[in-house]
C-alpha positions as CSV (number, residue, x, y, z in Angstrom):
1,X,112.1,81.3,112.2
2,X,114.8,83.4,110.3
3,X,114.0,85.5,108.0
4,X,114.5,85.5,104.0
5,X,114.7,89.2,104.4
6,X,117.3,91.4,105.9
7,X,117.2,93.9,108.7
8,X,116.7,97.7,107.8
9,X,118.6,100.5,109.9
10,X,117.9,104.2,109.5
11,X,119.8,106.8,111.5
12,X,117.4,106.4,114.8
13,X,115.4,102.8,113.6
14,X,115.7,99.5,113.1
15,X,113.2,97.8,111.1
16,X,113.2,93.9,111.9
17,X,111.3,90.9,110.0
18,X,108.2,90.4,112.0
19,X,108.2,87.0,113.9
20,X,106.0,85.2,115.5
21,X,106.6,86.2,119.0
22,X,106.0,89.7,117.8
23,X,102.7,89.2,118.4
24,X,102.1,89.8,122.1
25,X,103.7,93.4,121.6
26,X,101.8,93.7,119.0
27,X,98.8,92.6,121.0
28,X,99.8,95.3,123.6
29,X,99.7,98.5,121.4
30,X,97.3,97.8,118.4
31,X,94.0,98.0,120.0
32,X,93.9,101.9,119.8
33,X,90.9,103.2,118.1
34,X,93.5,106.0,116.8
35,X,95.8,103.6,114.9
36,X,92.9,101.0,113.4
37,X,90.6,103.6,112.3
38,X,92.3,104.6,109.0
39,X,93.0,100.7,108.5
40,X,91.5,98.0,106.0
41,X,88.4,96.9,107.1
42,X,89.4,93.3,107.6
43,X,91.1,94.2,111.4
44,X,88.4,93.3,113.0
45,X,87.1,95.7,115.9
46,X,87.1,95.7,118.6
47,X,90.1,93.8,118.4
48,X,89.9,90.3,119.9
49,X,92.8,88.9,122.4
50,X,94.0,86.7,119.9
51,X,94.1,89.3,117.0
52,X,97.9,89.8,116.8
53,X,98.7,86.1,117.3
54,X,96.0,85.2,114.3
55,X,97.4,87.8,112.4
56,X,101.4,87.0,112.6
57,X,100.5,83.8,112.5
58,X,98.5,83.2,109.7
59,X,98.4,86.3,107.7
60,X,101.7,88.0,107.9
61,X,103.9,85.1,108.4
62,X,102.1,83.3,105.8
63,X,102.4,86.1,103.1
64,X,106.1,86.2,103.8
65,X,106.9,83.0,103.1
66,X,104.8,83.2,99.8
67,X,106.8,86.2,98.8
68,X,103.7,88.2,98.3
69,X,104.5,90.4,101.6
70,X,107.1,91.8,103.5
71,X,106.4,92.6,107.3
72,X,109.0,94.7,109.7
73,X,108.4,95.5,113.3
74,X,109.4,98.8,114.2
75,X,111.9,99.8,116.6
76,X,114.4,102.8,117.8
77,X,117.9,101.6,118.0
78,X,118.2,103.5,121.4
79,X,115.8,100.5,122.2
80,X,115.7,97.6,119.9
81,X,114.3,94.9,122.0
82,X,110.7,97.2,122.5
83,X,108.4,96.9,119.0
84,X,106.7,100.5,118.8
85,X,104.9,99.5,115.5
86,X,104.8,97.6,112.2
87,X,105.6,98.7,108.3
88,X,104.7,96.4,105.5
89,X,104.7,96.0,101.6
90,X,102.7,94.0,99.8
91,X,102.2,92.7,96.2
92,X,98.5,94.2,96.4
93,X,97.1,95.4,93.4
94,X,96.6,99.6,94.5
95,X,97.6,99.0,97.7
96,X,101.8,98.6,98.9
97,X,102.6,99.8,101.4
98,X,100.8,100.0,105.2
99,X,101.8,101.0,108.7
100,X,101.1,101.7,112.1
101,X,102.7,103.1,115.3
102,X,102.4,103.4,118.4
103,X,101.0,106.8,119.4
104,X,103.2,107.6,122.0
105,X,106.2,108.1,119.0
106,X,104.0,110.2,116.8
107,X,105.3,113.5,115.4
108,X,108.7,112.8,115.7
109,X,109.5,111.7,111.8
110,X,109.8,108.0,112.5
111,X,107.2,107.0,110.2
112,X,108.7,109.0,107.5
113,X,112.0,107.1,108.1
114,X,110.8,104.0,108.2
115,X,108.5,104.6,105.2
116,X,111.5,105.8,103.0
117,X,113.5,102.6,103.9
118,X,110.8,100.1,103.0
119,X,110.4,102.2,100.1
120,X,113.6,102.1,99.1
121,X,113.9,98.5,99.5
122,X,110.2,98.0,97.0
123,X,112.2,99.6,94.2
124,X,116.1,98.7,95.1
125,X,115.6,95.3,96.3
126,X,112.3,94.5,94.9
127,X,112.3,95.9,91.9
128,X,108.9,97.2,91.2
129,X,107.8,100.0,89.1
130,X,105.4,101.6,91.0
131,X,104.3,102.3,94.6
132,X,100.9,102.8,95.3
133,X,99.2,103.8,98.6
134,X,95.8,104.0,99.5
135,X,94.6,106.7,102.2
136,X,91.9,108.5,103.8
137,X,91.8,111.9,103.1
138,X,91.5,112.7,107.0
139,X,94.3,110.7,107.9
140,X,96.5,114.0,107.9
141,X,99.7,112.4,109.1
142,X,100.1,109.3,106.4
143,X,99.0,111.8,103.6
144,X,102.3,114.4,104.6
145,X,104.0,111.1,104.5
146,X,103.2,110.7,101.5
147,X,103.4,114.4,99.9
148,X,107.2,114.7,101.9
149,X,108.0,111.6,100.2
150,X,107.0,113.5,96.3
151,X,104.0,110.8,96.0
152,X,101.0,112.8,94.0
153,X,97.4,111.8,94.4
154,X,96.1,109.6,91.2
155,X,92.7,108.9,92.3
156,X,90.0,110.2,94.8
157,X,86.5,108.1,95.7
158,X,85.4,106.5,98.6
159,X,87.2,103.2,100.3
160,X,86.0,101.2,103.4
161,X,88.1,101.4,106.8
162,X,87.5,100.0,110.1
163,X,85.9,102.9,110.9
164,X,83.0,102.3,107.8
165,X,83.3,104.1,104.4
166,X,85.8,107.2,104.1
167,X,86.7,109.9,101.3
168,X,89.7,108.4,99.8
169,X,93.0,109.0,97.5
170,X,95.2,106.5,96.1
171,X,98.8,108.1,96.0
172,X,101.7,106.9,93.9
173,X,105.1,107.3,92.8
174,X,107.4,105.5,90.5
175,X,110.9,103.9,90.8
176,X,112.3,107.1,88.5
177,X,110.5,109.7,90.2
178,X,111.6,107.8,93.8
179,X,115.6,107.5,92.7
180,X,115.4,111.2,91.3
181,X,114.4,112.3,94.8
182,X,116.9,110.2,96.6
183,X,119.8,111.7,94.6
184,X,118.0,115.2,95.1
185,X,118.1,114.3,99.1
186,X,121.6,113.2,99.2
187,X,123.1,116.3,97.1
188,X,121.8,118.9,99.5
């Protein structure tokens, strides 16, 4: 299956349109209590052996070709043919933008790179208005993802995870704020 959407390249990533035979990567890495435990409740744990296939297949895959989502794996380009996690956007009222990675490549700033690539593609290429991002508050690392990228906090309740009910904010920012930023980024 080829994809309607194009490749993304960062200096050290390559962010490719998820495909079905993702999945048994996928299948390989996910099932870390550390990566689903911040997730929507609807991964189911612990996760079953098909979980990744049902969830290319018929969740991801389908939301693609229905325009309401936009899946990439993750890769570095030192190593493009081994996925280390998956970035999405997705036409969700409150919620836009999701990710996970491997724990092995944490701290090194490639969720921040892939995150501002996506990003850039939901306002350049997608046009929207507004990104929103849902959170929990102990989920340290995706909220300095969000503060680096000049996202602000707009709400703050509770919001269900895999790992039950959570203190929660919902972050934003909008295409102006986001385009401001980038030409802030690329004067310095």
């Amino acid at each position: 299956m080829t994809s309607p959407f194009p490749d993304l390249t960062t200096e050290t990533l390559l962010l490719r349109p998820l495909v079905l035979e993702d999945h048994s990567a996928i299948q390989a890495i996910f099932p870390q209590w550390q990566i689903v435990r911040h997730l929507n409740p609807f991964v189911p744990w612990p996760y079953p052996d098909d979980g990744a296939l049902t969830f290319v297949r018929d969740v991801a895959l389908a939301a693609m070709r229905e325009g309401k989502a936009w899946h990439w794996s993750i890769r570095t380009r030192q190593e493009p043919g081994t996925l280390i996690g998956v970035i999405s956007l997705m036409l969700n009222p409150d919620d836009n933008r999701g990710f996970w990675l491997d724990p092995v490549h944490w701290g090194k700033g490639l969720m921040r790179e892939a995150s501002d690539a996506v990003t850039d593609y939901w306002f350049d290429v997608l046009d929207q208005p507004v990104l929103r991002v849902p959170k929990a508050i102990d989920n340290r690392a995706s909220r300095a993802i969000s503060t680096g990228s000049g996202m602000r906090a707009v709400w703050c309740g509770e919001k269900r995870y895999v790992e039950g009910p959570l203190p929660s904010e919902l972050w934003e920012i909008t295409a102006d704020e986001w385009r401001a930023r980038r030409i802030l980024r690329h004067d310095q």
